[in-house]
C-alpha positions as MATLAB code, in Angstrom:
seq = 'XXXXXXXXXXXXXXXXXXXXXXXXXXXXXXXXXXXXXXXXXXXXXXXXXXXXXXXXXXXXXXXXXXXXXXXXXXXXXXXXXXXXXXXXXXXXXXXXXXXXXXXXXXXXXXXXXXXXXXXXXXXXXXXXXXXXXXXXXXXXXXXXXXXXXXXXXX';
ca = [
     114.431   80.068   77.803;
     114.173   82.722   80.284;
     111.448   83.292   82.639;
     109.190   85.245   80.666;
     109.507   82.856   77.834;
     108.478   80.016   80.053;
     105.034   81.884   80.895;
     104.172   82.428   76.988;
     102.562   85.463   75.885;
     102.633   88.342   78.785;
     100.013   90.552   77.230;
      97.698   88.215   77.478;
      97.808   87.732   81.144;
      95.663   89.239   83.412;
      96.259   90.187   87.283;
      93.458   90.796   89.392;
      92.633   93.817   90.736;
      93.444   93.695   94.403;
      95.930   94.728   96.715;
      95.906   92.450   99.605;
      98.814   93.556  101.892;
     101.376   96.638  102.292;
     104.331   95.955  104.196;
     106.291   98.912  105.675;
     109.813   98.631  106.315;
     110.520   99.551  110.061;
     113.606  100.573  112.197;
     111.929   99.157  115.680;
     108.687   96.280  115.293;
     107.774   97.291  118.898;
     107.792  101.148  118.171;
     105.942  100.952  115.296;
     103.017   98.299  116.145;
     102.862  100.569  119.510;
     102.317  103.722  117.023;
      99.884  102.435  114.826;
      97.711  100.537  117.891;
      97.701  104.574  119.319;
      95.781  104.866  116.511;
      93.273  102.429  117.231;
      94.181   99.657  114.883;
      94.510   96.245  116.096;
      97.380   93.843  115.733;
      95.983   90.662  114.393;
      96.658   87.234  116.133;
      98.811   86.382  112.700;
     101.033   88.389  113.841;
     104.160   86.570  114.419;
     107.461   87.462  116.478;
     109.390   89.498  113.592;
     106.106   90.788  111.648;
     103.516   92.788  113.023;
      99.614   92.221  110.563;
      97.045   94.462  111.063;
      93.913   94.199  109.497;
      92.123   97.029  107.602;
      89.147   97.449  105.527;
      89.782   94.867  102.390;
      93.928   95.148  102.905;
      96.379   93.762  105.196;
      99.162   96.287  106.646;
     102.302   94.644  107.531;
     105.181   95.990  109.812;
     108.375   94.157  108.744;
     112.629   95.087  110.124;
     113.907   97.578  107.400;
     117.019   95.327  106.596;
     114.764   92.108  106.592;
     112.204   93.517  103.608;
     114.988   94.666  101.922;
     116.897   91.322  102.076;
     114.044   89.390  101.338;
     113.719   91.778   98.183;
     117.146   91.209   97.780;
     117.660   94.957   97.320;
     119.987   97.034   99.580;
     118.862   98.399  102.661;
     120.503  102.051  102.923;
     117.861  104.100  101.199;
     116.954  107.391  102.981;
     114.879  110.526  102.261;
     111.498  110.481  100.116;
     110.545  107.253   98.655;
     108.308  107.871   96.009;
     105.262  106.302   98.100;
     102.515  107.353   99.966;
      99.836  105.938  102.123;
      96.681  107.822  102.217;
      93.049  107.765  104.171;
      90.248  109.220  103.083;
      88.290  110.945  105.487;
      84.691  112.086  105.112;
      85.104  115.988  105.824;
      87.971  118.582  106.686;
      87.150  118.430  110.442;
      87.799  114.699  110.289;
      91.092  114.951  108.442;
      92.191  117.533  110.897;
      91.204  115.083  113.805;
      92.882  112.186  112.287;
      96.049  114.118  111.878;
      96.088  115.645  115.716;
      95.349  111.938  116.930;
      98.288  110.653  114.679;
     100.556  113.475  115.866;
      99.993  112.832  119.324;
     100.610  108.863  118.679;
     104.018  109.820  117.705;
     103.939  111.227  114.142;
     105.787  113.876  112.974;
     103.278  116.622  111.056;
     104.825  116.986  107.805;
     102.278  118.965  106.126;
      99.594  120.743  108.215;
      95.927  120.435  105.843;
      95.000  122.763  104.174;
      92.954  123.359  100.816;
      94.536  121.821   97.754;
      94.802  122.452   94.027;
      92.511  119.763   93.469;
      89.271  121.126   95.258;
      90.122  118.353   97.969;
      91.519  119.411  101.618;
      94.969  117.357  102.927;
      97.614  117.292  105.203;
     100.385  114.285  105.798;
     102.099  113.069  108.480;
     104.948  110.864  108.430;
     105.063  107.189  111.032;
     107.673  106.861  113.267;
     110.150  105.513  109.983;
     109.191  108.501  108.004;
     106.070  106.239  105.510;
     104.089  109.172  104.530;
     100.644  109.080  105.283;
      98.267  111.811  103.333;
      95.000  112.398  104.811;
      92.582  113.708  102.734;
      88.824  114.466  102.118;
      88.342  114.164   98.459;
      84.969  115.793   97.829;
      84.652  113.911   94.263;
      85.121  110.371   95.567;
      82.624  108.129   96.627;
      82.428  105.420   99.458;
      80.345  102.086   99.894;
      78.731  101.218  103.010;
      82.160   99.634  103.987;
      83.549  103.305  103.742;
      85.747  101.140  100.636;
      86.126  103.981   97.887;
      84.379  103.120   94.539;
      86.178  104.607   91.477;
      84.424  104.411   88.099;
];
């Protein structure tokens, strides 16, 4: 019986809807906790000697080695150029999202997009982390926000 078999009927299963933790492949630990606590984001005391956790509003991000994630996947770890993901932050006006971009700049990031208005009626720029993750910044007139600044999608 393979694995699937063993669980019964998949359709009728039901995952939650949360994601608790992103983990980033990285070329340098040290580099890349140093670039993301320019930001202003703390590393957590979970934090171990080969992972860096930093905690974020209702998600975890993780800093990982490159070639550990992938072996730990047990996928190979020579993958370069765009990866088909994106991080993004939603920022509360266009001011902001041209702050947040200067500020990550000057951590270390390389501006791969400058903002500017988009197709969407939204305004966004992206930068990419010391390993190239894309981040998008964006203020995204039609979403809303709690009180925890959490977005809330119908």
């Amino acid at each position: 019986m393979d694995y699937f078999g063993a669980m019964g009927d998949v359709r009728a299963m039901t995952i939650a809807r949360h994601l608790h933790l992103v983990t980033l492949g990285v070329a340098d630990l040290a580099r890349s906790t140093a670039f993301y606590e320019a930001l202003g984001w703390k590393r957590s005391s979970a934090s171990q000697e080969g992972v860096t956790f930093i905690q974020l509003s209702g998600v975890v991000l993780g800093l990982y080695g490159w070639a550990a994630l992938a072996e730990d996947a047990g996928v190979p770890s020579e993958s370069t150029g765009f990866r088909g993901v994106s991080l993004a932050h939603n920022a509360d006006s266009e001011a902001e999202v041209d702050r947040i971009i200067g500020e990550a700049v000057a951590a270390g990031a390389t501006l791969v997009k400058a903002p500017e208005k988009v197709f969407w009626g939204g305004y966004s720029g992206y930068f990419a982390d010391p390993d190239g993750h894309l981040w998008e910044v964006a203020h995204n007139p039609f979403f809303a926000k709690d009180d925890a600044g959490r977005l809330r999608l119908d």
